[in-house]
N, C-alpha and C positions, 0 to 999 in steps of 0.2 A: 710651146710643145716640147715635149721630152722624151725621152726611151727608158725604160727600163734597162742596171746598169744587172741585173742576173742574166735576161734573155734577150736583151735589142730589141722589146717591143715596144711601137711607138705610144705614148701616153699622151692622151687627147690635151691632160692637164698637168703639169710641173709638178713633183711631189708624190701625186696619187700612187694609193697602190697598184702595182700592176695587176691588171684582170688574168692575165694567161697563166704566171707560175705565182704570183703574189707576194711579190716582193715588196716590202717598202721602205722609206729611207729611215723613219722611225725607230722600224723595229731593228735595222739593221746599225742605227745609230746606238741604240740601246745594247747591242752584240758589239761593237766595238768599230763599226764602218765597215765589216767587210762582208760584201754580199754573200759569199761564196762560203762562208763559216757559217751563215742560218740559212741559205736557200739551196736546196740540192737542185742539181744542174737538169733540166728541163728534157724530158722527154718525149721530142713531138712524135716520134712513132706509136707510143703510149699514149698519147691526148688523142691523136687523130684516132686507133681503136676504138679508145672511151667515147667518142665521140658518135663513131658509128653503131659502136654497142647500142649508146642510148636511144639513136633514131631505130634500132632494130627492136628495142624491147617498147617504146613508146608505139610501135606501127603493131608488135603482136598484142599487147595490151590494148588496143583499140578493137582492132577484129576480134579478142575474146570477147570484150563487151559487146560489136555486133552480133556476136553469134548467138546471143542469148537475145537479142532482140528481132532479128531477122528473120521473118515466116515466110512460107513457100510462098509464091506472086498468086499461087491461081485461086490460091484462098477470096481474095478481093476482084470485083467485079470490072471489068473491062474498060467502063466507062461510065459517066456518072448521069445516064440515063435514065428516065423513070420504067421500070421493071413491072411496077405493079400500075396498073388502069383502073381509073374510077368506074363507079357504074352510078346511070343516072336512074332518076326515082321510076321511071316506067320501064326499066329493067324488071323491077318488084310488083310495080304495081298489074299490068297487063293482065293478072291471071286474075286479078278481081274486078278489074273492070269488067271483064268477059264474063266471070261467074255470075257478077251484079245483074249485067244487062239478063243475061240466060236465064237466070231466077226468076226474075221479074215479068219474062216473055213467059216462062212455065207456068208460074201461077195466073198468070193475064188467062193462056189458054186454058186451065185448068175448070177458071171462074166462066168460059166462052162455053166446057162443056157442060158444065153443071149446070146451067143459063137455057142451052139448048134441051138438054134431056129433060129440062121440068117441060120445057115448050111442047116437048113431043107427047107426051103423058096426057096435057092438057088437051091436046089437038084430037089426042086418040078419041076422047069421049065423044058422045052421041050428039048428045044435045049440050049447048055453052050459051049461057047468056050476054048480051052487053058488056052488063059490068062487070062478070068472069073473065070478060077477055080483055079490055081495061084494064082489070087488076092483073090480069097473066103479064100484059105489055109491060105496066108500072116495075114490076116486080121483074122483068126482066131488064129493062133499063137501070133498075138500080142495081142488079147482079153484075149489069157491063162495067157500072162508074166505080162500082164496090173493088171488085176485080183489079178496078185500072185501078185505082186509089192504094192499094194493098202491093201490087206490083212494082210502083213505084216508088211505096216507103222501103221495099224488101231491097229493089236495086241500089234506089240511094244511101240505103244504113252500111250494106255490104261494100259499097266503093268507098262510102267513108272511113269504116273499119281498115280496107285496103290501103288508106291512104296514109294512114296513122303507119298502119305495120310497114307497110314499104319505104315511109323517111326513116321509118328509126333503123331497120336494116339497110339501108342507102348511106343513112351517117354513120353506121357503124363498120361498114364495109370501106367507106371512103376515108374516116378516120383509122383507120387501120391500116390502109395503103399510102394514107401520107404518112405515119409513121412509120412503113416497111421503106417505103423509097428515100425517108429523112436515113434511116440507118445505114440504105445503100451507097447514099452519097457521100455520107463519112465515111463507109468503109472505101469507098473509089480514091478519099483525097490518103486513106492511111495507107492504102497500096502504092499511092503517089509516093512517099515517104519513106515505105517500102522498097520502092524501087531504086529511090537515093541511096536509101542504108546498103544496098546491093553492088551497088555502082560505087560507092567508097571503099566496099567490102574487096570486092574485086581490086579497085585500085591498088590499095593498101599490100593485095598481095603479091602485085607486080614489083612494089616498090621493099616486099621482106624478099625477092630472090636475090635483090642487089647486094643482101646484107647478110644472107642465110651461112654463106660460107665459114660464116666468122664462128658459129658453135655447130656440133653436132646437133642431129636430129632430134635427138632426144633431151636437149637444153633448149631447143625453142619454145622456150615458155616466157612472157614477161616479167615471171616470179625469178627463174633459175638464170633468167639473163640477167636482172638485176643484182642479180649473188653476186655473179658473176663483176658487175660492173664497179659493184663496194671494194671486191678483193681486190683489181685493180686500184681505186683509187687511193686503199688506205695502204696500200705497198707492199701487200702482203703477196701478190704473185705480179711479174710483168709480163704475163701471156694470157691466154686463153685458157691452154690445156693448163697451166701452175693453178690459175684460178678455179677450173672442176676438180682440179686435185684436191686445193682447199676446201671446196663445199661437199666434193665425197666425205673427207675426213669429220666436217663439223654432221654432217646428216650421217 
């Protein structure tokens, strides 16, 4: 292990250049051996600046980019609950089931009075023989089965019609709510995410008061801090205020 013979910092490895003001024996072999003829004399109140400068424009340049990512929290859903409810197929269906059956009872009775009023008609007459009234009976038994027969294809076509229309609006209302409640739950985990970016955002600005001191109000930007941090490095000013002096002059 070694030191650096410009500024006594210790070097992990014999020889190397120094990492703090970069001195090396090399080059300084090459200048004639003398450290102090190629390396100007180290300035830790200037490093230690530079140093904070940098963590001050690297914390505003973070929160700029948050800000442009960052959307209000109420935007995204509370929790990642399902919001939307399925509905099942006799939500739809019930209003044909009932029309079905009602149809079917309507025409049943319809064909009971049609049935009845020929009976009556027949009854009115004076005289009826045997086989008139035979053929009245026949003819009304076949009005009852005709009737029920007719009531029943009406019920049944109507509930099956019913049942058709009410899955495919049951799939399309439930296909519709798992993809409302799929987008809810992304939006719950990007609010998540959100939340994070808030929680850095915050932090971030605890951590620019410790450093805000170092430019005016109107240099805290990660652009003007960075001017600022060049002017410094390349020697062109050893302060703060030299260095806005610089970048007034160049803007």
């Amino acid at each position: 292990m070694d030191t650096c013979k410009a500024c006594g910092t210790i070097l992990p490895f014999s020889g190397m250049k120094c990492p703090r003001c970069g001195y090396s024996k090399d080059e300084a072999g090459a200048a004639g051996g003398d450290a102090s003829a190629t390396i100007k004399p180290f300035n830790t109140e200037k490093h230690v600046l530079i140093m904070n400068l940098t963590k001050l424009r690297d914390l505003l340049g973070e929160n700029e980019e948050l800000e442009t990512m960052i959307k209000p929290q109420s935007e995204f859903p509370s929790s990642d609950e399902k919001i939307y409810k399925k509905r099942s197929l006799m939500r739809f269906f019930w209003p044909f089931l009932v029309g079905g059956i009602g149809a079917g009872f309507l025409i049943y009775c319809i064909s009971l009075f049609i049935m009845f009023s020929s009976m009556v008609d027949a009854s009115s007459r004076d005289h009826i023989s045997s086989q008139e009234a035979q053929t009245l009976v026949n003819n009304a038994m076949g009005d009852i089965y005709g009737g029920f027969i007719v009531a029943v294809i009406v019920a049944v076509a109507i509930i099956i019609i019913g049942v058709k229309i009410s899955r495919r609006k049951r799939d399309d209302i439930n296909s519709n709510a798992d993809m409302m409640n799929r987008i809810a739950a992304e939006r719950y985990q990007m609010g998540l995410k959100n939340e994070k970016l808030i929680d850095l955002y915050q932090s971030n600005l605890g951590n620019i008061k410790r450093y805000e001191n170092l430019v005016p109000p109107e240099y805290r930007t990660s652009r003007k801090v960075n001017l600022i941090i060049e002017c410094l490095k390349e020697d062109k000013a050893t302060t703060v205020e030299e260095a806005i002096a610089q970048i007034g002059a160049v803007e």
